[in-house]
N, C-alpha and C positions, 0 to 999 in steps of 0.2 A: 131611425137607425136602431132604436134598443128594441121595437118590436121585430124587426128584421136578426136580431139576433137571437131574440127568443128564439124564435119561429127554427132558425136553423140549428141551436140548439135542440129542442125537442123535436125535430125532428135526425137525428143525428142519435140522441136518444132512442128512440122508435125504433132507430135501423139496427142499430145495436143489440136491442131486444129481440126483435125479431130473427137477428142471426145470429147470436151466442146459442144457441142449442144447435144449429150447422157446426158449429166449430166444437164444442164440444162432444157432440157424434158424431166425428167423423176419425174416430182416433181405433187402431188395432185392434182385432179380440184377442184373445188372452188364449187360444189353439184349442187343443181338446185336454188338458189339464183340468181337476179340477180348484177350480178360483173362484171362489163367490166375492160377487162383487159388494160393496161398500154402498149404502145410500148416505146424501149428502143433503138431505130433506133437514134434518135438526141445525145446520147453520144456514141455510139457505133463508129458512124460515124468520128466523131472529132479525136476518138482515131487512126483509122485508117488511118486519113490524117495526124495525127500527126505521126504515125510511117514511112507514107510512105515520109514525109520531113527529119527526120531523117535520113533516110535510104538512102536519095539523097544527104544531107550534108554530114556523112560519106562518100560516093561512090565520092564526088566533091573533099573532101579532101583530100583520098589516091591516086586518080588519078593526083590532084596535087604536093601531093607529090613524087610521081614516077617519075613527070617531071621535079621536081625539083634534085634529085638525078640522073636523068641522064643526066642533063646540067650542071653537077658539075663535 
């Protein structure tokens, strides 16, 4: 049951991914004004090194803990 919720989980995940930049471009231009538009690169980026520390934390500390229960 818990790997069946993984699974749908990351995948659900995956789809998400894949279509937030659909949803995000599909919004109005801004007409023949001039408007320069804004890049969103400097928080995007943070978020991403902040998920991928997370994601190393978790993975340091079930590996830890595996070693810990098998020298028990």
């Amino acid at each position: 049951m818990k790997h069946t919720i993984k699974a749908l989980n990351i995948a659900l995940l995956s789809l998400a991914i894949v279509l937030l930049p659909l949803i995000t471009f599909a919004q109005a231009g801004f007409g023949p004004t001039d408007v320069t538009d804004t890049p969103i690169d400097g928080g995007i980026s943070l978020l991403i090194a902040a998920g991928i520390g997370y994601g190393g934390r978790k993975l340091y500390q079930k590996r830890a803990n595996n070693r810990a229960e098998k020298n028990d």
